[in-house]
C-alpha positions in Angstrom: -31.7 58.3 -60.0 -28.3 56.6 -59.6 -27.4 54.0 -57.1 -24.4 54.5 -55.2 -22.4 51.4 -55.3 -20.4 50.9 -51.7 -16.5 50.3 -52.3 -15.3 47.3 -50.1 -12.8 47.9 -47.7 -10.0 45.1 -47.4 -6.3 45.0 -47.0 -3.2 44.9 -49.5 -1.1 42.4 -50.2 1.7 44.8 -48.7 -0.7 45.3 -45.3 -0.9 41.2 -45.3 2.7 40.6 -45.4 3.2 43.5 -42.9 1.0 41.3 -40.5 2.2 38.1 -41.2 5.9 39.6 -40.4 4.7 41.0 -37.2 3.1 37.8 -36.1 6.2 36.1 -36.9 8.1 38.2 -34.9 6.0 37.9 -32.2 6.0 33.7 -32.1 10.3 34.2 -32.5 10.0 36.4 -29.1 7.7 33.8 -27.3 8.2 30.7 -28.4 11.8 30.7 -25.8 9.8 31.8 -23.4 7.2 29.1 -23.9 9.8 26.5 -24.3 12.0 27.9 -21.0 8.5 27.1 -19.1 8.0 23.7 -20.7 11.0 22.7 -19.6 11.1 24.3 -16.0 7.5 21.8 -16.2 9.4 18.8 -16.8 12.4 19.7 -14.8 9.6 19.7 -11.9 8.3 16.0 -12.9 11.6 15.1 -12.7 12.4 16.1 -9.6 9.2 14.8 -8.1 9.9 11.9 -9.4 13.3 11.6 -7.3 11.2 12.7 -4.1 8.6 9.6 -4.4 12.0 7.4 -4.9 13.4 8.7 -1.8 10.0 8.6 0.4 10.1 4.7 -1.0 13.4 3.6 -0.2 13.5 5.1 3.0 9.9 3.2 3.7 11.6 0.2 2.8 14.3 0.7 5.0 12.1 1.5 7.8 10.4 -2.1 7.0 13.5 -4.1 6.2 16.3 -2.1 8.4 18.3 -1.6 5.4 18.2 -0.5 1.6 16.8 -2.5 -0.9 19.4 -4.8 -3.0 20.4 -3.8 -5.8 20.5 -7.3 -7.0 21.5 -11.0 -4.7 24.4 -11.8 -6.7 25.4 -12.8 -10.7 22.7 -15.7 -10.9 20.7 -16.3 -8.1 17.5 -15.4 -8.2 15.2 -13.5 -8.1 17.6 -11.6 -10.7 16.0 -8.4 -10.1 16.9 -4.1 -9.5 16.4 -2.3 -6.3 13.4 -0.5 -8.0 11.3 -3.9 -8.1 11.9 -4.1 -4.6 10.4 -0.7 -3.3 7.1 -1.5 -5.4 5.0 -1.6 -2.4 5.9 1.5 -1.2 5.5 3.7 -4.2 1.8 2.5 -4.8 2.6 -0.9 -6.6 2.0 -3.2 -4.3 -0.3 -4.7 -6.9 1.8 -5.6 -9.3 4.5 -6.9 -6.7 2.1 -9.2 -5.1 2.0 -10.8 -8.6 5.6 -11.8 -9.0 6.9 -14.8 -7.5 10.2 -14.3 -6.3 10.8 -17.9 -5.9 10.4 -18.4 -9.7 8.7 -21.7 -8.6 5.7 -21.3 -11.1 4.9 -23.0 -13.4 6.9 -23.1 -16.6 3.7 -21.3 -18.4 3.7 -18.6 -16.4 7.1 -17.5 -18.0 8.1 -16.4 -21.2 9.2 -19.5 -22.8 13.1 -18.3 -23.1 13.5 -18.2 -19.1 11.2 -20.1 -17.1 12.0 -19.4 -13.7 13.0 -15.7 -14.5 10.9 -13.2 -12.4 11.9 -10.5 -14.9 9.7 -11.9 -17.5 7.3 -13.5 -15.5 3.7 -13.1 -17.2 1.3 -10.9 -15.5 -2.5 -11.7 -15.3 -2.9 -9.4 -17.8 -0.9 -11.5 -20.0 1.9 -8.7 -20.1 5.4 -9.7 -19.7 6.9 -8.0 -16.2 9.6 -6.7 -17.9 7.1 -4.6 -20.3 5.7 -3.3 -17.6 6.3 0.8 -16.5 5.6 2.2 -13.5 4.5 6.6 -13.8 7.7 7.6 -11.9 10.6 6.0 -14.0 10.8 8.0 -16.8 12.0 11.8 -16.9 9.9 13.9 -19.3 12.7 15.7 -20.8 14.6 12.5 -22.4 11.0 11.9 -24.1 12.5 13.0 -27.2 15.4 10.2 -27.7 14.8 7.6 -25.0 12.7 5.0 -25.7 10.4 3.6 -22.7 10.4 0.3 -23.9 14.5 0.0 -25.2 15.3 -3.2 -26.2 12.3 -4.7 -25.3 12.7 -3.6 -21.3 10.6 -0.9 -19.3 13.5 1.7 -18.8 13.9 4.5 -16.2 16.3 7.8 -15.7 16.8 6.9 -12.7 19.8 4.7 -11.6 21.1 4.0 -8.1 24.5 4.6 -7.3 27.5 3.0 -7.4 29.3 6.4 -6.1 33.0 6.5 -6.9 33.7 2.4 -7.2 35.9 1.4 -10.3 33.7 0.1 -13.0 36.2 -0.6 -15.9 35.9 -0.4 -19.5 36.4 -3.2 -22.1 38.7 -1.2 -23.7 41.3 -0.5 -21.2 42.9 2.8 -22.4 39.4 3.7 -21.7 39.9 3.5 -17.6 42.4 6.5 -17.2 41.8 9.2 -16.2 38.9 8.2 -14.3 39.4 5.3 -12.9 42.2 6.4 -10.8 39.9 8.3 -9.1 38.0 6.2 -7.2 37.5 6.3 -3.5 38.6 3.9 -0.6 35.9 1.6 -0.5 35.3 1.7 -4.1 37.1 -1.3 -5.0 34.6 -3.7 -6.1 34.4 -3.7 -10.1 31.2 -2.8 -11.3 30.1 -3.2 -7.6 29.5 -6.7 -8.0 30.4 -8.0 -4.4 27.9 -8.6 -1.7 30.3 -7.2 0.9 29.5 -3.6 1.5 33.3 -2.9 2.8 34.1 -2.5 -1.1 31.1 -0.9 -2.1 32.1 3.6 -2.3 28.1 3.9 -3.0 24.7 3.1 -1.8 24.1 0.2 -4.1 25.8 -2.4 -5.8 24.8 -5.2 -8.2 26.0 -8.5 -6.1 23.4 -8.7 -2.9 25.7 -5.9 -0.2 23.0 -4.7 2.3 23.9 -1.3 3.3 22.2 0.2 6.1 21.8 3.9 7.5 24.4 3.4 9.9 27.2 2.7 7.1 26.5 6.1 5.9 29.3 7.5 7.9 30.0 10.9 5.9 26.6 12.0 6.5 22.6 11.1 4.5 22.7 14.8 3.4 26.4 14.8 1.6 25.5 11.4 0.2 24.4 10.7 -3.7 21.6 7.8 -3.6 20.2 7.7 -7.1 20.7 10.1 -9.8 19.3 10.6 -13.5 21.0 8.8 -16.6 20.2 8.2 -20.3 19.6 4.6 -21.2 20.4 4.9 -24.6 23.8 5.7 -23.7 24.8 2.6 -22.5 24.6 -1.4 -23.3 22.9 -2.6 -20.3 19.6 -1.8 -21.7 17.6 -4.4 -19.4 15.9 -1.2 -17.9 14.8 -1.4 -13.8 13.3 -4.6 -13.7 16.7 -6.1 -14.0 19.7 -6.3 -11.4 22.0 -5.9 -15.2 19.7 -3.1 -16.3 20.6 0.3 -16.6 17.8 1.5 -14.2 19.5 -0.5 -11.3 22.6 0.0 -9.8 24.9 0.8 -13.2 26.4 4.4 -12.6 29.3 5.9 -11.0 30.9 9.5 -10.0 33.7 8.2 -11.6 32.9 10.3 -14.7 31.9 13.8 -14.4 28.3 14.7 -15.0 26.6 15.0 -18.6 29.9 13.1 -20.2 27.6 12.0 -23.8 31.2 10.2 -25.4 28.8 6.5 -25.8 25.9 8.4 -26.6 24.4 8.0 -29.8 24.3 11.4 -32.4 22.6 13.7 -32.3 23.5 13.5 -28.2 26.9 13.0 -28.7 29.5 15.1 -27.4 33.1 13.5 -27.4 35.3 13.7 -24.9 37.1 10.9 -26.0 36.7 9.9 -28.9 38.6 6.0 -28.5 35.9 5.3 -26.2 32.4 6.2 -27.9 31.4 2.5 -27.9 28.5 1.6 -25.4 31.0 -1.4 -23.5 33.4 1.4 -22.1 31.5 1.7 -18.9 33.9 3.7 -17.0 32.0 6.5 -19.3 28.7 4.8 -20.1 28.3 4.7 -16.7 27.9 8.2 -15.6 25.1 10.3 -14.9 23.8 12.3 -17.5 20.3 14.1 -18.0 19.0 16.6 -21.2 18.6 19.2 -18.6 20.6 22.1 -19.9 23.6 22.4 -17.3 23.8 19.3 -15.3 21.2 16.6 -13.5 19.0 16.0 -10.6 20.7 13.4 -7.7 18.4 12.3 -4.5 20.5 12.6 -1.9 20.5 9.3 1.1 18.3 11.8 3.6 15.7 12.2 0.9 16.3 15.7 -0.6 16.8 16.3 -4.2 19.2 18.5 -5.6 20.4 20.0 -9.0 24.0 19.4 -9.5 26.1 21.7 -12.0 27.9 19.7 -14.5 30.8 22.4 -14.0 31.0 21.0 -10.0 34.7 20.4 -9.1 35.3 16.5 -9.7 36.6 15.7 -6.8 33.9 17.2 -4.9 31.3 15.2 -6.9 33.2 12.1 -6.4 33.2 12.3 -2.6 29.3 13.2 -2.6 29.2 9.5 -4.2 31.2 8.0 -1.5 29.3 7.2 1.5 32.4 6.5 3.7 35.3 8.0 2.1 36.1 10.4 5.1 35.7 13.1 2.5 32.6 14.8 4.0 31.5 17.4 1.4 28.5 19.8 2.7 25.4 20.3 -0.2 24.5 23.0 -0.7 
């Protein structure tokens, strides 16, 4: 009697690489559509995170009658952003009550560089302030080239602005065109004065108080804070510090997404004599990795998406809180 012997069934090599190509073709076709809704995720985040920065400053201003400072001048303490200030209103309040905004501790309590310095006070964790991150600074879609900790600061992608005020570049064939486009009150460089009469924005670096009532062309045609890219600039102190990027360091001046200081692969010249990081009139522009322009949180709270193709003059009156340019959005 003979045994019948069972032939296994299996697939060819040609069958194999007929699967393998279909499965290929299948991850082409869905990985855009995976990526589209990653980014529609983050783009999300980011805006939430503009939302918890307007519910903060405007707590703030309902506490202090005005908007937080975005610094009390050049070397007076306590030396610190606008976004250290609104820490007890976005769920902080812990680590603000730490900081001594005197600097009168003792000499220990500071790193030993800057005693004094409530920037980089230590914590009780031992952890200098200025290491220190908060969950809302950072926008998830600069995760892949901005580095939280730049320079050895806590960063953020979130800057308050400066609207269309004059901030000149070391280089000065870098000013023009831009420059000459600021707005009547924007006439403080850099916004370093404390008088608000010369500040076009809602912040400025040098201790101006700027109230609701100075916000004559409207809350809801005014830009408060917007997103930016530290690593596209030199003032990498982050948003613990009144010179950090994350304060009060960005202007309308330039039109959105300009990359000329940012480092390759980012880079996209549009002038190439003025790619180095010291030509603020164009490292200080808002700029985000969202495809097609940025998120801004306007003065009455509400966040919009802004077009990077918006008419500059347009954009440069929604920085100016009292140009007599009143521009409705959207």
């Amino acid at each position: 009697m003979r045994l019948k012997h069972s032939r296994k069934s299996g697939f060819t090599l040609i069958e194999l690489l007929v699967v393998i190509a279909i499965i290929a073709v299948l991850v082409a076709l869905l990985l855009p559509a995976v990526q589209q809704a990653r980014e529609a995720a983050r783009r999300s985040q980011c805006k939430n995170n503009l939302k918890q920065y307007g519910l903060a400053i405007h707590n703030y201003h309902e506490v202090h009658k005005m908007f937080p400072l975005g610094g009390s001048g050049w070397n007076l303490r306590p030396h610190i952003g606008w976004q250290v200030r609104i820490l007890p209103f976005t769920d902080q309040n812990g680590l603000y009550e730490e900081l001594n905004m005197e600097g009168a501790l003792p000499a220990a309590s500071y790193e030993a560089c800057c005693p004094g310095d409530v920037r980089r006070q230590n914590l009780s964790s031992g952890r200098p302030s200025r290491l220190t991150q908060t969950p809302y600074a950072l926008c998830p879609s600069d995760g892949s080239t901005g580095d939280p900790f730049l320079s050895g600061w806590a960063q953020s992608n979130y800057c308050g602005s400066l609207g269309s005020t004059i901030t000149t570049s070391a280089n000065a064939a870098c000013n023009q065109p831009w420059n000459s486009t600021y707005a009547t009150p924007g006439t403080s460089g850099h916004g370093s004065s404390h008088n608000p009469d010369v500040i076009a924005g809602m912040f400025s670096r040098g201790g101006a108080g700027i109230t609701s009532q100075m916000v004559v062309d409207g809350l809801s045609n005014t830009i408060m804070v917007g997103e930016i890219l530290p690593i596209c600039t030199d003032h990498r102190e982050g948003w613990w510090s009144n010179n950090g990027s994350g304060n009060a360091h960005s202007s309308t001046i330039i039109p959105i997404n300009d990359f000329t200081t940012c480092p390759a692969p980012l880079q996209e010249i549009s002038n190439p004599t003025c790619t180095a990081q010291n030509n603020w009139t164009y490292s200080w522009g808002f700029r985000s990795l969202h495809s097609g322009g940025a998120h801004f949180l306007f003065a009455d709270g509400s966040v919009h998406f802004l077009n990077q193709s918006i008419n500059h003059p347009t954009y440069n009156a929604l920085g100016g809180r009292r140009d007599g340019v009143v521009v409705s959005f959207p």
